[in-house]
N, C-alpha and C positions, 0 to 999 in steps of 0.2 A: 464446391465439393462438400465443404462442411454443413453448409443448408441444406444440401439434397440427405445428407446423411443422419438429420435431424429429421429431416419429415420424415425418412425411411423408420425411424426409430418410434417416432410419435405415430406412424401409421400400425406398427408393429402392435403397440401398447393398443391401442382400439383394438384390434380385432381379435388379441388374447382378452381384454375386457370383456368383450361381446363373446365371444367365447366361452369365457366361464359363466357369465349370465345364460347364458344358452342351457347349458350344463347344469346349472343351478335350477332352473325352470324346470328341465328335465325332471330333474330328482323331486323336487316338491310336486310331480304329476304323478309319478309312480306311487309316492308316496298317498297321494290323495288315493289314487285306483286301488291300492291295498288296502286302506280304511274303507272303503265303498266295499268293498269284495269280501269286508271282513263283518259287516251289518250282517247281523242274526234278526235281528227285530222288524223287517221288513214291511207296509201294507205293498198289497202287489195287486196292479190294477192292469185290465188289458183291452185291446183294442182287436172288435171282430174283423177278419178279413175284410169286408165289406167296407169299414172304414178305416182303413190305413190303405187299401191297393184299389188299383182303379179298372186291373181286371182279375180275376180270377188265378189263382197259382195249378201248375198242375200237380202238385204235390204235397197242396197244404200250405197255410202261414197264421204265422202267427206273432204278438206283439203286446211284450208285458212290459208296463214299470211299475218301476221299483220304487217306493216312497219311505224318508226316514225322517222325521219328526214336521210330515207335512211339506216336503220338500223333494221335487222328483232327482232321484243320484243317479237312477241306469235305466237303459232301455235296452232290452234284446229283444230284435226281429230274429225271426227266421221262417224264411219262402224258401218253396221246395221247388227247383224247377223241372225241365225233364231228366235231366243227366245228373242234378245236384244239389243240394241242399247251401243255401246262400246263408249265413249268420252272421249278424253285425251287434253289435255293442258297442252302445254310446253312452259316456260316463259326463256326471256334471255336475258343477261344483258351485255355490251359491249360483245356481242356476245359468253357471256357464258352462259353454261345450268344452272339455278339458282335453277328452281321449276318445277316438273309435278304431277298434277293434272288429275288422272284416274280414271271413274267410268264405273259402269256397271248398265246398265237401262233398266230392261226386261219390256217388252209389257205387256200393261195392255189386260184383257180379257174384250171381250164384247159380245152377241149376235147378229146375223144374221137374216134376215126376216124367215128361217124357225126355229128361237130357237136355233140353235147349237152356240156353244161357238167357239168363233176363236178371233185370236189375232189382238189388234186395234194395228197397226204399226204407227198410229200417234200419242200413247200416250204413255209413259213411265215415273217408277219410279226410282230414284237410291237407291239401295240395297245397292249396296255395293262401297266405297271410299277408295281411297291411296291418300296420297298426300305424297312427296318424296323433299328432301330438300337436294341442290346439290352445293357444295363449291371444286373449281380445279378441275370439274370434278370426284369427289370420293362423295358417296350420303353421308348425313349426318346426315339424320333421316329421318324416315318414321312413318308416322300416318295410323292408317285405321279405317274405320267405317263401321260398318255391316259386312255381312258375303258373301261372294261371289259364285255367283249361282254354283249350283252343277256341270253344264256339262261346265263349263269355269273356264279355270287356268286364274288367276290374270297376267298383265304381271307386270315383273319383271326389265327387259336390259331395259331400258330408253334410256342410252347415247349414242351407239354408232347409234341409230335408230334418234334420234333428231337431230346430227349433219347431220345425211345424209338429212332427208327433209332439214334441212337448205339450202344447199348446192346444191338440187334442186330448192327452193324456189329464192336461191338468185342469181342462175345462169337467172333463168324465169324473176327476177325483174331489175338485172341489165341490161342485154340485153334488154329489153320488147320492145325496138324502135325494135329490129332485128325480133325478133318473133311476133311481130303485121305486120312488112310487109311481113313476108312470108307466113303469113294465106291466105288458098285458094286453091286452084286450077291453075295448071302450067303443061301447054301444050308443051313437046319436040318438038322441032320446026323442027328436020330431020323425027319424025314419031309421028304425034299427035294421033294415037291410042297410044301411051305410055303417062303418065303427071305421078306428084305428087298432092297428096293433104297432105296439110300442118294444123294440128287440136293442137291448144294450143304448146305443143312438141315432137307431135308425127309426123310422117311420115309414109304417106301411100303410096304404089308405086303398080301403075297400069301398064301390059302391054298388050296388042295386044286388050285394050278396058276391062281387067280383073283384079281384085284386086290378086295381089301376094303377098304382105308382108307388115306387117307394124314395123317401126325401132324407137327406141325413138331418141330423138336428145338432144342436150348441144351446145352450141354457148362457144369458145373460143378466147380467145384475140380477142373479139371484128369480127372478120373477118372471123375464121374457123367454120366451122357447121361438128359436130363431129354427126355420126349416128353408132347406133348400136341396135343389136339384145338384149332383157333381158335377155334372160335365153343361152347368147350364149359370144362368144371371139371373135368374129369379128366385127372388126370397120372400121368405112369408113370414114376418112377423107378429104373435103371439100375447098380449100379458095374459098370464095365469093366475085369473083370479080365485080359483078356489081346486085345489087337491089334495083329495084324500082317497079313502081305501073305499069309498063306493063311487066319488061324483069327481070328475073332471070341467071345469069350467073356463072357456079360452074367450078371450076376445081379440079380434082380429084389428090389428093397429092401424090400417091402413083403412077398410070398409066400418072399423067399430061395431062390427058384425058378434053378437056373442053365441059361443056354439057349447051346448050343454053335453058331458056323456056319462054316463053309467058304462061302472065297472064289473064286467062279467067274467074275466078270468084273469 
């Protein structure tokens, strides 16, 4: 009787421990989110459509972070879909996922000049809230408010989706000198009915004067430009031996192929 009444005691004392560590955890995240929310000094870098979704929104998306002395603290999406506006916020702290914050904001209803109801896309409410508390990577509590629309599952996988933007984000912010000079328009200089044109990290490749294919891109060690297909396994690797504001110079690391272009826009 006395032994069981000691472990009872000693089980009691762990789980108000873990408890208050819980608790404790808690409050140094809020804490962290109100210093991140409270950054005036911002760089704010974003990611086109194109490269963060893998089809099309019907309402628009888009997807900014947020950088404070070279170090990404937030990231807010927001995709429009038909009935709603989805917005998530992912906060992060020496480049850990700390907190996201996910809601869902369907369209308010309005009328039309002839009477009919249809949906105002520039106004919305939120129904429904998660807010998601994340320690080593592993969540540590979830809140939610409201009930969430009928025809959308709530998401759920946070992390392994958070570290990927990061990781475009912060490929786009530490290059940014490399990817600001190769926006444009770049003329093959053995057949100027072929160029590129080069849109935030995408890559467009025209030939014989016609759009063929567009590849995303990632800038590596500073000096390679890695292209490749989304929904594909093929990759094209680049070094970039020479850019500047007229002349683009690539050689192809696999063929050692080098391909020269002038900059026309």
């Amino acid at each position: 009787m006395k032994q069981g009444l000691i472990t009872f005691l000693i089980l009691c004392t762990i789980h108000l421990t873990l408890g208050q560590e819980k608790a404790d955890i808690l409050v140094n995240i809020n804490d962290q989110i109100e210093m991140i929310d409270g950054y005036i000094e911002f760089e704010t870098f974003f990611l086109d459509p194109e490269e963060f979704l893998d089809k099309m929104a019907d309402h628009g998306a888009e997807l900014n972070g947020y950088y404070e002395h070279e170090r990404l603290k937030k990231i807010v999406r927001k995709v429009g879909t038909r009935t709603a506006d989805v917005v998530t916020v992912f906060y992060f702290w020496n480049d850990q996922l700390i907190h996201v914050n996910y809601k869902q904001r369907p369209y308010l209803e309005t009328k039309n000049e002839n009477g009919q109801r249809i949906m105002d896309y520039s106004s919305a409410f939120t129904k429904y809230e998660s807010k998601h508390y994340f320690k080593n990577d592993e969540e540590l509590e979830k809140k939610e408010i409201g009930q969430p629309l009928d025809d959308m599952e709530p998401e759920e996988e946070f992390i392994k989706y958070a570290y990927k933007m990061k990781a475009l984000l912060d490929n786009k912010f530490y290059n940014r000198d490399t990817y600001e000079a190769l926006q444009g328009k770049w003329l093959f200089i053995q057949n100027t009915d072929d160029y590129l044109i080069f849109e935030g990290t995408i890559r467009f490749n025209f030939y014989n004067g016609k759009f063929a294919n567009r590849l995303k891109t990632r800038i590596e060690d500073k000096e390679i430009l890695v292209c490749f297909f989304p929904m594909d396994d093929r990759i094209y690797r680049y070094k970039i031996n020479d850019l500047n504001d007229n002349m683009l110079t690539l050689t192809d690391l696999f063929s050692k192929e080098e391909f020269v272009y002038a900059k026309v826009e």
